[in-house]
C-alpha positions, 0 to 999 in steps of 0.5 A: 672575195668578189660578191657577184652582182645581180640585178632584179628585174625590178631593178633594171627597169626602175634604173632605166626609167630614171635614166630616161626621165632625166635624159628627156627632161634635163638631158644625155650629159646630166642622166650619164652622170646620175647613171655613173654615180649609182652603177660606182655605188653598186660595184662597190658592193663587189668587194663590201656588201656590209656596206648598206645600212638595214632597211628601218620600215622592213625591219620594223616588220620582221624583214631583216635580210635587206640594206640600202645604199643612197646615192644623192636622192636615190636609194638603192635596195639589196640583199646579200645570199651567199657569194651574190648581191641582189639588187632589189629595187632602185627608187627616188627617196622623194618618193613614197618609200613605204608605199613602194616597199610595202607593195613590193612585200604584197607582190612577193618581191620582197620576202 
């Protein structure tokens, strides 16, 4: 079965903000590579959304529902309901990642 892939609006801006921070700062040839590499870790979920590893900080909070995927410095967040793959949030892992993820819950988005 093919998983249909659905993007948070979240997601779709984090994506573009990276994109365009490396198009700006290191240019186009090197933000269309990092842009390939996690769209070909996405549409991998199509066909196995097992994929992903649970998410460590929300399971240690009782939120069991979410995975993750890396690809080289980003991690890219997602839950699988039914037939469909949510993409939650892409985020640079040299980021603060508990500081993201726990605003996320305070601000509903992850649930």
């Amino acid at each position: 079965m093919k998983y249909k892939i659905i993007w948070s609006k979240d997601a779709g801006e984090e994506i573009i903000e990276i994109i365009s921070w490396y198009k700006y700062n290191a240019g186009k040839n090197i933000a269309q590579n990092i842009y390939t590499k996690i769209k070909s870790q996405i549409k991998k979920l199509k066909d196995m959304p097992g994929i992903g590893k649970k998410v460590q900080i929300l399971k240690d909070i009782g939120i069991n529902d979410y995975r993750q995927i890396i690809q080289d410095h980003w991690i890219i967040y997602y839950k699988v309901e039914k037939e469909n793959v949510h993409i939650i949030s892409v985020i640079d892992g040299r980021r603060n990642l508990e500081e993201i993820l726990y605003k996320k819950i305070i601000d509903g988005k992850i649930e």
